[in-house]
Rosetta silent file (secondary structure, phi, psi, omega in degrees, C-alpha in Angstrom):
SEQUENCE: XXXXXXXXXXXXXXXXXXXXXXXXXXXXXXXXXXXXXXXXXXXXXXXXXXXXXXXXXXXXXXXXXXXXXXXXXXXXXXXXXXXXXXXXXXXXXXXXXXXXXXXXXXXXXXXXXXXXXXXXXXXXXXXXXXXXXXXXXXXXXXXXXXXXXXXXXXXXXXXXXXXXXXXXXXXXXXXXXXXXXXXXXXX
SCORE:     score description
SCORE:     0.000 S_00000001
   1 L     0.000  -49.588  179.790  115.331  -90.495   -4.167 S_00000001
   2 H   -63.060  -43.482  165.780  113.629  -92.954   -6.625 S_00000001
   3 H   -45.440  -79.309 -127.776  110.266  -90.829   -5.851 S_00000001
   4 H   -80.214  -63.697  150.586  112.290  -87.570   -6.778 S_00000001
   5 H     0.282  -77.051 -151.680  113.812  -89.583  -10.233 S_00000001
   6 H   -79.758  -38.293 -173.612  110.366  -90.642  -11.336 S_00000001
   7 H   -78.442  -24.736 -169.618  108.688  -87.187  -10.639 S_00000001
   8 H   -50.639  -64.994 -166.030  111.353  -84.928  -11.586 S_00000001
   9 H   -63.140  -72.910 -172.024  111.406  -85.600  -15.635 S_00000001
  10 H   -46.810  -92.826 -153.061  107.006  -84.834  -15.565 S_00000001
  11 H   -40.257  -27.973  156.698  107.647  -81.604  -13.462 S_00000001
  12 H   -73.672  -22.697  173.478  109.860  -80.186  -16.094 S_00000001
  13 H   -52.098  -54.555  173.523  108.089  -81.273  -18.566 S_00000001
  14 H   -95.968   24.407  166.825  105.289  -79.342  -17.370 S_00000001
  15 H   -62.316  -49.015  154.253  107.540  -76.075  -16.286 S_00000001
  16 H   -30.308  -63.892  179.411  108.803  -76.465  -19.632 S_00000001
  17 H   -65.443  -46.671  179.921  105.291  -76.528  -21.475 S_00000001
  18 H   -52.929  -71.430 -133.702  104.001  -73.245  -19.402 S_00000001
  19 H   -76.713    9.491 -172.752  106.964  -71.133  -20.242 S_00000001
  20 H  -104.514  -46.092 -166.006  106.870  -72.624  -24.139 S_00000001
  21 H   -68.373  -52.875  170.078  103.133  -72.043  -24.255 S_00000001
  22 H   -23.681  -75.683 -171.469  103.974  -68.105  -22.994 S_00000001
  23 H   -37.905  -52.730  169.412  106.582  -67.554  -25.388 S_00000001
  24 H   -38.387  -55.226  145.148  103.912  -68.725  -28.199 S_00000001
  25 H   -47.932  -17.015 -158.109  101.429  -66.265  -26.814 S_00000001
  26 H  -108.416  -26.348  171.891  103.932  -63.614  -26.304 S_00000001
  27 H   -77.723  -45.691  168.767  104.620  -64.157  -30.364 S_00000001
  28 H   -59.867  -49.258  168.104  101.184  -64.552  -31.252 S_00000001
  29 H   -65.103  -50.957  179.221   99.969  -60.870  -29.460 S_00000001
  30 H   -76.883  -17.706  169.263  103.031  -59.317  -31.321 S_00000001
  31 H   -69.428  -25.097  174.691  101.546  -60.551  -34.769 S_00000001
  32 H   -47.515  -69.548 -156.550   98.329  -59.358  -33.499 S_00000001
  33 H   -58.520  -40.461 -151.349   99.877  -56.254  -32.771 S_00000001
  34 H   -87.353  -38.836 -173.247  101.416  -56.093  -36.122 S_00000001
  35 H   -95.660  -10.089 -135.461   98.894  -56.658  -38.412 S_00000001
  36 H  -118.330  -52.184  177.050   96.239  -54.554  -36.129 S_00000001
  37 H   -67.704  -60.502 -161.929   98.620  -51.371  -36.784 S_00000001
  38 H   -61.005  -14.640 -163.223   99.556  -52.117  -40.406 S_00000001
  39 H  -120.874   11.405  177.175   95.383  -52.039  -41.293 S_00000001
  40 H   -85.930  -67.385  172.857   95.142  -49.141  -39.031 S_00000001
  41 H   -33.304  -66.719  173.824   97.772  -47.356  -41.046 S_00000001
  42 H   -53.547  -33.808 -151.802   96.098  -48.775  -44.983 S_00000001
  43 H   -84.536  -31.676 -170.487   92.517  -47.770  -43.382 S_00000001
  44 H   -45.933  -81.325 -176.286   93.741  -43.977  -42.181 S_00000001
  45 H   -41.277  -17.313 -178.073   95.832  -43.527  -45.863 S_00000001
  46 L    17.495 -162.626  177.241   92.937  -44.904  -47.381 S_00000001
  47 L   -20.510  -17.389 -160.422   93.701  -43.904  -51.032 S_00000001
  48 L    86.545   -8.567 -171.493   96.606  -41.570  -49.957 S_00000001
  49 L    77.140   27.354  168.805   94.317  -38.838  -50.656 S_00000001
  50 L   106.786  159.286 -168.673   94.765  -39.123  -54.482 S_00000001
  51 L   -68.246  155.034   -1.890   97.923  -39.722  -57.060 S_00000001
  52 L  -104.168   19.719 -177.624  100.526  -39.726  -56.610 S_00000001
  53 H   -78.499  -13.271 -175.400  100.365  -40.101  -52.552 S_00000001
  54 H   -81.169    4.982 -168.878   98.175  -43.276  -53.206 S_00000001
  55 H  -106.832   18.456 -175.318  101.608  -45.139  -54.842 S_00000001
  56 L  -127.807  -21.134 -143.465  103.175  -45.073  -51.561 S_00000001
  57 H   -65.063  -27.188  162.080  100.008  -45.927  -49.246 S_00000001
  58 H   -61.658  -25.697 -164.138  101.561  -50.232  -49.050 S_00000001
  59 H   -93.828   -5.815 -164.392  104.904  -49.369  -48.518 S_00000001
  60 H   -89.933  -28.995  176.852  103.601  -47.002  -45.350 S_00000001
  61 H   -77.683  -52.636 -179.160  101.731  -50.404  -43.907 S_00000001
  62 H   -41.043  -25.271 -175.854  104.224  -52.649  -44.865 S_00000001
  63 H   -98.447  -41.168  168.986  106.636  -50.247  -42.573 S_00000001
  64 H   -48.159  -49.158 -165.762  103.964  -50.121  -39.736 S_00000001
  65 H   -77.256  -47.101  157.668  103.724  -53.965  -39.616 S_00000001
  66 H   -20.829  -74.376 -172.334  107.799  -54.074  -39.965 S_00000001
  67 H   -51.990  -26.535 -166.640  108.232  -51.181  -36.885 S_00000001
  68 H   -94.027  -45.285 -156.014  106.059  -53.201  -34.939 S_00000001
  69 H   -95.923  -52.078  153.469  107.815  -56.976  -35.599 S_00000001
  70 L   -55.250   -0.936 -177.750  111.214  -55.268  -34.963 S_00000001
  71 L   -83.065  149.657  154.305  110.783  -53.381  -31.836 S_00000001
  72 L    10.325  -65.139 -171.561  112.399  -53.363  -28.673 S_00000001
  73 L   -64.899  -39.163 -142.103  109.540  -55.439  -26.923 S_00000001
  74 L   -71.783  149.812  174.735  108.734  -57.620  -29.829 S_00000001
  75 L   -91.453    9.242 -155.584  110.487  -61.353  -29.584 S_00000001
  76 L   -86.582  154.309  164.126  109.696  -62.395  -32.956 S_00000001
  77 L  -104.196  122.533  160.482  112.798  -63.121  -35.587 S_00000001
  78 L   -64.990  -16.698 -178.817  111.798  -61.191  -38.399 S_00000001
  79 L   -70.730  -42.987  157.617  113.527  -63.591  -40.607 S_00000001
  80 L   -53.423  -10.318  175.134  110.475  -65.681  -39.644 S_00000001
  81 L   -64.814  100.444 -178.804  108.129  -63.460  -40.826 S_00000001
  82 L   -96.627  -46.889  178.202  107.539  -65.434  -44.787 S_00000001
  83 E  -157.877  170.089  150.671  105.021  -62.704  -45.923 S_00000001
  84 E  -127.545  161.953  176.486  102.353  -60.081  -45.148 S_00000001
  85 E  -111.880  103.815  177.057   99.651  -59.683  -47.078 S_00000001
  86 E   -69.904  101.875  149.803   97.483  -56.544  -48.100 S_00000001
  87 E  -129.539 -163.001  172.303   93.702  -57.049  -49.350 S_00000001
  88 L  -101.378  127.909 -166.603   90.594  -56.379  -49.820 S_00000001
  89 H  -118.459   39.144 -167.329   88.324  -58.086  -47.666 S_00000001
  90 H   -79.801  -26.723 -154.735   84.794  -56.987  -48.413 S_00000001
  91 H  -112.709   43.512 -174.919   84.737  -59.475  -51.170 S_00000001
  92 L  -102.248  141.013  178.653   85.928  -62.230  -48.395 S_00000001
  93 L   -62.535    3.637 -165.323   83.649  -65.759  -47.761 S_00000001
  94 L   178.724  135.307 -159.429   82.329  -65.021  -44.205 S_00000001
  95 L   -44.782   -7.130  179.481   81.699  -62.111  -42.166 S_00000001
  96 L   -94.366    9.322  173.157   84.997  -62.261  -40.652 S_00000001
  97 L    63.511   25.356  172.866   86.896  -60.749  -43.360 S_00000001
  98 L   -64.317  158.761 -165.380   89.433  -63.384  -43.446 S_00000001
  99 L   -65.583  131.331  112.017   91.612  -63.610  -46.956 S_00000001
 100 L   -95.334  124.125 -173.024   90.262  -66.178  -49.556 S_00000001
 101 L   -65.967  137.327  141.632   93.195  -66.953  -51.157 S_00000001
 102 L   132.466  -44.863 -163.731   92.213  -66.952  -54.809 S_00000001
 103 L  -125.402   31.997  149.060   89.543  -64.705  -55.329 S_00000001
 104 L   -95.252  150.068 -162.225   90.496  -61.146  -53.064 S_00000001
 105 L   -92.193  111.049 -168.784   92.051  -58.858  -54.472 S_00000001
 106 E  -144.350 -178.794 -161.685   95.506  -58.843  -52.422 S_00000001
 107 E  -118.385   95.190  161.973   99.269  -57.240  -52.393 S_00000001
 108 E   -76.798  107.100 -168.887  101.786  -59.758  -51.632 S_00000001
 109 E   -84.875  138.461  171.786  104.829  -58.722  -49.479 S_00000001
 110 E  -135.592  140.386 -170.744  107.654  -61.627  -48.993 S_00000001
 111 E   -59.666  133.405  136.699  110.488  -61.151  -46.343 S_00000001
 112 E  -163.992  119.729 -156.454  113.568  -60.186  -48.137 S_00000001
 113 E   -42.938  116.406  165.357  116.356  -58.399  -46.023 S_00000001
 114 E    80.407  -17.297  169.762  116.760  -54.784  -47.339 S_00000001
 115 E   -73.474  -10.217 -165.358  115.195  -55.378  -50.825 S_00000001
 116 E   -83.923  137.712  173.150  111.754  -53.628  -50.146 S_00000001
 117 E   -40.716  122.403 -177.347  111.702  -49.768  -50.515 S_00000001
 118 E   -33.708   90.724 -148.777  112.728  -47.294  -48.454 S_00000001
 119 E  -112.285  113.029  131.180  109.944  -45.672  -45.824 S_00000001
 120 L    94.687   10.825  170.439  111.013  -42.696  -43.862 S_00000001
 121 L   131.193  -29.147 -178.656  115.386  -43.359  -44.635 S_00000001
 122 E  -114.499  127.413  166.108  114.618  -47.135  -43.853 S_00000001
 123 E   -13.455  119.952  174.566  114.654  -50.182  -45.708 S_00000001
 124 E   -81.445  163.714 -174.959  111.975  -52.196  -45.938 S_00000001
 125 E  -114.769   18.293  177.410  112.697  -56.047  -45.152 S_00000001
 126 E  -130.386   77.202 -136.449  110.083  -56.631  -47.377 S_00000001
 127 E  -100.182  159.746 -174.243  109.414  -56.617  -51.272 S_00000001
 128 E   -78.737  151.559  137.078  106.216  -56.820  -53.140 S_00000001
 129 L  -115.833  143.708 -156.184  105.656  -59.383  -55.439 S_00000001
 130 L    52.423 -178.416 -176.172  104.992  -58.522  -58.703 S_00000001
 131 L   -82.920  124.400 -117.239  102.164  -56.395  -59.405 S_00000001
 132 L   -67.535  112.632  178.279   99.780  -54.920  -56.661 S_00000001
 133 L   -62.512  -32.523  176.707   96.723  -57.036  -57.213 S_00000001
 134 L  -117.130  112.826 -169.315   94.624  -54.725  -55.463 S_00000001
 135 L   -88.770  125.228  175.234   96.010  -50.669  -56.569 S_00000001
 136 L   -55.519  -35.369  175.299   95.863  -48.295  -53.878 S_00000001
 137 L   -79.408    2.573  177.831   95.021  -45.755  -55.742 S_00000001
 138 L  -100.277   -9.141 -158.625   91.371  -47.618  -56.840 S_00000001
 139 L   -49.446  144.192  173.368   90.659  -48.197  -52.944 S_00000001
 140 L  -133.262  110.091  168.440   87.137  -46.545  -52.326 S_00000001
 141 L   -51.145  -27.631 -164.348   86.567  -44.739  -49.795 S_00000001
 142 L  -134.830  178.320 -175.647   83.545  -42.928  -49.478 S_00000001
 143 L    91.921  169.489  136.030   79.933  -43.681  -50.096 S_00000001
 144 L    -3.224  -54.433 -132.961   77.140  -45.851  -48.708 S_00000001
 145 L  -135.624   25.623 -130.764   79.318  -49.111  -48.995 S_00000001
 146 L   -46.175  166.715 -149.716   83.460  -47.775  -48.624 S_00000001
 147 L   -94.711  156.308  147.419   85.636  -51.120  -49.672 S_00000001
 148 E   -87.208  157.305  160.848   87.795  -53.023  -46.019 S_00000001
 149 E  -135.727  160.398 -163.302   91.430  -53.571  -46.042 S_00000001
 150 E  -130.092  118.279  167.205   92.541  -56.855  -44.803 S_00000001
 151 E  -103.261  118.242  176.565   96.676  -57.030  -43.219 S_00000001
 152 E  -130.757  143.530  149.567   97.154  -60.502  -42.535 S_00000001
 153 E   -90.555  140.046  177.047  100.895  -62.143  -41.229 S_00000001
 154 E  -137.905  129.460 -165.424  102.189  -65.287  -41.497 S_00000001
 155 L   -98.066 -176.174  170.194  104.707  -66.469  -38.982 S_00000001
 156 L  -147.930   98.384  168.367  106.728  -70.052  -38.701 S_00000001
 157 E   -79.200  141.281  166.165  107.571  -70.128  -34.369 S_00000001
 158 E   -99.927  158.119 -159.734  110.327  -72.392  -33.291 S_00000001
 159 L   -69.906  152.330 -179.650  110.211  -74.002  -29.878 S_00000001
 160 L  -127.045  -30.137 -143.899  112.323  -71.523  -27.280 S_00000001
 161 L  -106.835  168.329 -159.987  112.494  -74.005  -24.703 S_00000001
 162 H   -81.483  -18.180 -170.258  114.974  -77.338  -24.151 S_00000001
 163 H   -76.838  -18.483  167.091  111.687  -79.057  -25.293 S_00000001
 164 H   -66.561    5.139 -171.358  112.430  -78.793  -29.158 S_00000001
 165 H   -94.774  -33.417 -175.258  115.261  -81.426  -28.271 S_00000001
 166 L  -116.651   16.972  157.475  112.381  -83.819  -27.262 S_00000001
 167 L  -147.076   39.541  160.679  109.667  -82.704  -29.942 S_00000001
 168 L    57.190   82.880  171.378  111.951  -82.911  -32.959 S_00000001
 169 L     8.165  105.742   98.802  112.218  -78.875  -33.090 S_00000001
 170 L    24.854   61.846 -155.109  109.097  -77.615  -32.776 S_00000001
 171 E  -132.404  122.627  145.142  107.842  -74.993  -35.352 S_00000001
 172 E  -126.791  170.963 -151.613  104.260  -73.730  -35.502 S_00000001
 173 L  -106.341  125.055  162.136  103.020  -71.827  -38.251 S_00000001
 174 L   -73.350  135.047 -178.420  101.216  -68.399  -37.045 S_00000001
 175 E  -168.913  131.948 -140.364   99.044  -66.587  -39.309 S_00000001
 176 E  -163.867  106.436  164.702   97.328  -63.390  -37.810 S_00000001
 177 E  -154.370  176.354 -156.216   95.290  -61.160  -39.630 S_00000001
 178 E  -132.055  124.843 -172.287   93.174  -57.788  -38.943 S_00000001
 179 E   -94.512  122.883  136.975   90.099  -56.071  -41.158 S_00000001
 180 E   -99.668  150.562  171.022   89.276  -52.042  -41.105 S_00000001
 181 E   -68.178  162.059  176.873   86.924  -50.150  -43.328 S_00000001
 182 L  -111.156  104.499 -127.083   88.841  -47.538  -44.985 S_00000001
 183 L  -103.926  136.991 -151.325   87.962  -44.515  -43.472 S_00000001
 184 L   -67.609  175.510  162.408   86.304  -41.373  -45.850 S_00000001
 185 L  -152.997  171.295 -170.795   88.929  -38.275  -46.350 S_00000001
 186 L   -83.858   62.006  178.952   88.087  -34.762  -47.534 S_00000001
 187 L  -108.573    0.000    0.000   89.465  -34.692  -50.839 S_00000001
């Protein structure tokens, strides 16, 4: 019995720790997911094919990354979601076309429920702020050298397991993001 006492509290711990590190992975793969679609979506629309379909081409990713963080499978609290970001990431410090904050040209989206514009009848849960740093309608497409768009998410996870009781809630911060070239169109 004193064996079973002393051993008990480590084996949950680490029973505990697997199924905590899953859920983290299982969060992490849907941001993946999310951001992977949303630059799929920006590289396809590329410009929109010209005004005025190029004034819509953010709110059509912004609903891709959205459709994706709300679905059925996904586990994620959307409330957790603090922003996505649209930019360009050609003009990025290192081949991997992650954002530098300060000098890309980028679209900031911040979660707030039901304020963002409306994409196919539904709300977005997400509004820009202020004005689009990088305009959809300048995106270039074609040529020798066509510009990337960069979707990146940023998540906050809280502990799912009994284990945020013994590591002071538990929140790690997620951040997920995905580059495509923006793909020519006939126009």
């Amino acid at each position: 019995m004193l064996e079973m006492a002393l051993i008990l509290p480590v084996l949950l711990l680490i029973v505990l720790g697997t199924l905590e590190f899953g859920f983290v992975m299982d969060h992490k793969l849907t941001l993946e997911y999310a951001s992977r679609e949303a630059a799929r979506v920006g590289s396809a629309l590329a410009d929109g094919g010209g005004s005025p379909g190029c004034l819509t081409v953010d709110n059509e990713i912004i609903a891709a990354a959205q459709r994706i963080l709300e679905s059925s499978d996904s586990n994620i609290e959307i409330a957790a979601v603090s922003q996505i970001r649209i930019y360009r990431a050609d003009l990025g410090p290192g081949p991997d076309g992650r954002e530098d904050v300060g000098s890309d040209p980028v679209n900031v989206w911040l979660y707030q429920p039901g304020a963002g514009p409306t994409v196919d009848g539904v709300p977005l849960d997400f509004a820009p702020t202020g004005a689009p740093g990088w305009n959809a309608c300048g995106r270039i497409n074609t040529g020798v050298n066509p510009e990337s768009i960069g979707v990146s998410v940023t998540y906050t996870y809280v502990s799912r397991t009994p284990l945020q009781a013994i590591m002071n809630l538990l929140q790690i911060g997620m951040y997920d993001f995905t580059v495509f070239e923006l793909n020519p169109t006939n126009n």
